[in-house]
Structure formats: structure tokens, C-alpha cells
C-alpha positions in Angstrom: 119.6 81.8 132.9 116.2 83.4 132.5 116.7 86.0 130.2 118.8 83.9 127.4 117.6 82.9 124.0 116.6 79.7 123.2 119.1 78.1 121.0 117.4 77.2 117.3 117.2 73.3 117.1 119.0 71.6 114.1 119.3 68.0 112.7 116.5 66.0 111.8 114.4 66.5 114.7 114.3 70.2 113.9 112.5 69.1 110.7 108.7 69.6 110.4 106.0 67.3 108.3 104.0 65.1 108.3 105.3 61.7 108.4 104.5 60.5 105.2 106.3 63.8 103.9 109.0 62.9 106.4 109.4 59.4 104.6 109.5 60.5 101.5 112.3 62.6 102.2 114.5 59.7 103.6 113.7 57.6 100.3 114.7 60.8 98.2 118.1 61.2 100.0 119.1 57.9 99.9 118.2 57.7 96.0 120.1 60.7 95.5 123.0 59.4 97.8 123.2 56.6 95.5 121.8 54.3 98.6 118.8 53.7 96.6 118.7 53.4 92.8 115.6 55.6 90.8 113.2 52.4 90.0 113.5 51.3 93.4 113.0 54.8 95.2 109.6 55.7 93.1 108.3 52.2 94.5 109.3 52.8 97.9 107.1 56.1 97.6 104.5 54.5 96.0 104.6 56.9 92.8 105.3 56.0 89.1 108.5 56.9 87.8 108.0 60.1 86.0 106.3 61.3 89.2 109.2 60.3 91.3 111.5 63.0 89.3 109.2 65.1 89.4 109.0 65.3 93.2 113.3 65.2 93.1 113.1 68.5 90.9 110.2 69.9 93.6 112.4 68.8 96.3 115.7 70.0 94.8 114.4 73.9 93.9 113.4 74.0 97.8 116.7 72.9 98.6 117.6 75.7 96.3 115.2 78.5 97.5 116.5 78.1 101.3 119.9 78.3 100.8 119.9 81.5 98.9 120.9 84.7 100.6 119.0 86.2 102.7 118.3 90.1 103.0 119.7 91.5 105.9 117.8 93.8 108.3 113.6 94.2 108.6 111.9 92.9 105.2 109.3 95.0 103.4 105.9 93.7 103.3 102.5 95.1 101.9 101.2 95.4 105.0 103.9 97.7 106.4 104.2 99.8 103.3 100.4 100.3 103.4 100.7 101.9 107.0 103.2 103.9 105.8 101.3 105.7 103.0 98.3 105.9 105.5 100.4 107.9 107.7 101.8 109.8 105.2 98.4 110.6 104.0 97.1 111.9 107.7 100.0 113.9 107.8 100.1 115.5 104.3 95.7 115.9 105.3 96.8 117.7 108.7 99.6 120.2 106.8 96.8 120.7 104.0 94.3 121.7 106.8 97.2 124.2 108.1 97.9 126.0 105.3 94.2 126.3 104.5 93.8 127.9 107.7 97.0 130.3 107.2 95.6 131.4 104.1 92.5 132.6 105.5 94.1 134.1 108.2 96.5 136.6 105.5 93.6 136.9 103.6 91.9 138.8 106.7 94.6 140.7 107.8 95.4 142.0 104.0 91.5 142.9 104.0 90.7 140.3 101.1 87.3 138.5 101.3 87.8 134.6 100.7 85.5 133.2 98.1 82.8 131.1 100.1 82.8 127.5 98.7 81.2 126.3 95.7 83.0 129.1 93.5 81.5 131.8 91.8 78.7 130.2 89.9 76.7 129.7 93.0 75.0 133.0 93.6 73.2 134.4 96.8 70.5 132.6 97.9 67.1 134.3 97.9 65.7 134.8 101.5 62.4 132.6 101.6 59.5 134.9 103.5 56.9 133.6 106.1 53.7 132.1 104.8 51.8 134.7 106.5 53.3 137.1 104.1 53.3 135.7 101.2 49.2 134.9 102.2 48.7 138.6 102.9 50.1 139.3 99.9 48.1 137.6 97.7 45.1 138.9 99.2 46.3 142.4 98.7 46.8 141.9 95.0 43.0 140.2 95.0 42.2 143.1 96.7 43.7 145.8 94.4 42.5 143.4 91.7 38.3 143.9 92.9 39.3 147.5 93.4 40.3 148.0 89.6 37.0 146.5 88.6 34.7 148.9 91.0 36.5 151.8 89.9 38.5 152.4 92.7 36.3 153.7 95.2 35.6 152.0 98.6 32.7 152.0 101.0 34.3 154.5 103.5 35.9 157.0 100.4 39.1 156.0 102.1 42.8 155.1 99.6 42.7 151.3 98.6 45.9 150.8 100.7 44.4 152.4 103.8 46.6 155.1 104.3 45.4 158.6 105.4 47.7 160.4 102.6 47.3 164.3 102.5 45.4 164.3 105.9 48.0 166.2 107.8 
């Protein structure tokens, strides 16, 4: 059968470590079995006796910690929570974006102008002139200036702005 599922291995063959880990393991069992007194399991692992309890204890919460229940169904991990809020945010981003764009939209068809952004305290900006102009205006005030100082008469008898004024 192609498409059945493997069956899970059990038994010690199913059991994965290193073989020193493996053998100490065997020794533990068979001290706790009562194969194997305490004195003579710690010297079998090569550990003092304190050590060799404290391993039993280390072994015995593992023991512990597998055999309690299990959640049922898909676990909850960081990662998937993460990717939840990140979706969440693109969404709540696109519906923000949408009602941003229906509010604009009333706003034009009531006739209401929509503040431009950066609020109120950002007034119009002044429109900057060419540099011709501002040039030929500085020379026009030099020349009204020199014109103030001769009396305001020019060569010709003609207005200092050059207009023909009253020549009609």
C-alpha cells in the first residue's frame, strides 16, 4: 500500500541517544528496578553518588513531562500568532485606507473642502519668482533710488517708469 502511514516505532529501538546516554539509561532502570543497588549504579556510570541522584531526579521529571496530557488539536506557537497580528494589521491598514477614501468622497459631494495635511498651522506657501525678476527689480529700485537724488528729472524729460502718462 502506497498511500498508508508509516506505523510509529516503539520499544527500545525507537529510542534516540547517544550511546553513552543510552547506557546510562539501562544502569538507571535496573537501579530503579532494584536489579542494581544505588552505590553500585553511580559506579557503573562513572559518577559520584550525589550526582547519580541527581541524574535519577533529571531522568524521573522527563519521565514525568512526557507522560502528561497532551493538548489536542494544532498548538499555538509565536510564530503563528505573529502572522496572525501581521495580517490582521494589513487588513485593519487596507479598511483604514477605505474609509479615508469614503470620507473624502462625502466630503465632495456635501461641497466641504478637506483640510490639506499638516493641519491648520501650516499656511500657504509663498510663490518664489524667477531670478530675472527679482534682478530687475532691484535695479528698478537703484533706479528710482539715483532718480530721487537728481531731482527726478531724466535726460529725455520722459516719467522715471517710462510710461507716456497723459499723452493721449
Amino acid at each position: 500500500m502506497a498511500g498508508a502511514k508509516k506505523k510509529a516505532s516503539t520499544g527500545a529501538k525507537a529510542l534516540k541517544g547517544s550511546a553513552t546516554a543510552r547506557r546510562h539509561l539501562a544502569v538507571l532502570l535496573e537501579a530503579l528496578s532494584g536489579l542494581r543497588g544505588t552505590t553500585e549504579a553511580a559506579e557503573a556510570m562513572g559518577v559520584s553518588l550525589s550526582r547519580y541522584y541527581q541524574l535519577e531526579t533529571r531522568a524521573l521529571n522527563g519521565m514525568l513531562a512526557a507522560l502528561e496530557p497532551r493538548p489536542r488539536g494544532p498548538t499555538k506557537s509565536p510564530q503563528k500568532a505573529l502572522a496572525l497580528l501581521q495580517r490582521e494589521k494589513r487588513a485593519l491598514k487596507r479598511e483604514v485606507s477605505r474609509h479615508q477614501a469614503l470620507l473624502r468622497a462625502a466630503q465632495r459631494s456635501v461641497g466641504v473642502v478637506p483640510a490639506k495635511k499638516g493641519g491648520a498651522s501650516r499656511g500657504k506657501r509663498r510663490q518664489r519668482g524667477s531670478r530675472g525678476g527679482t534682478v530687475l527689480k532691484t535695479l528698478r529700485e537703484e533706479a528710482l533710488a539715483a532718480e530721487g537724488e537728481t531731482g527726478g528729472a531724466t535726460d529725455e524729460g520722459a516719467p522715471a517708469d517710462g510710461g507716456d502718462r497723459g499723452q493721449s
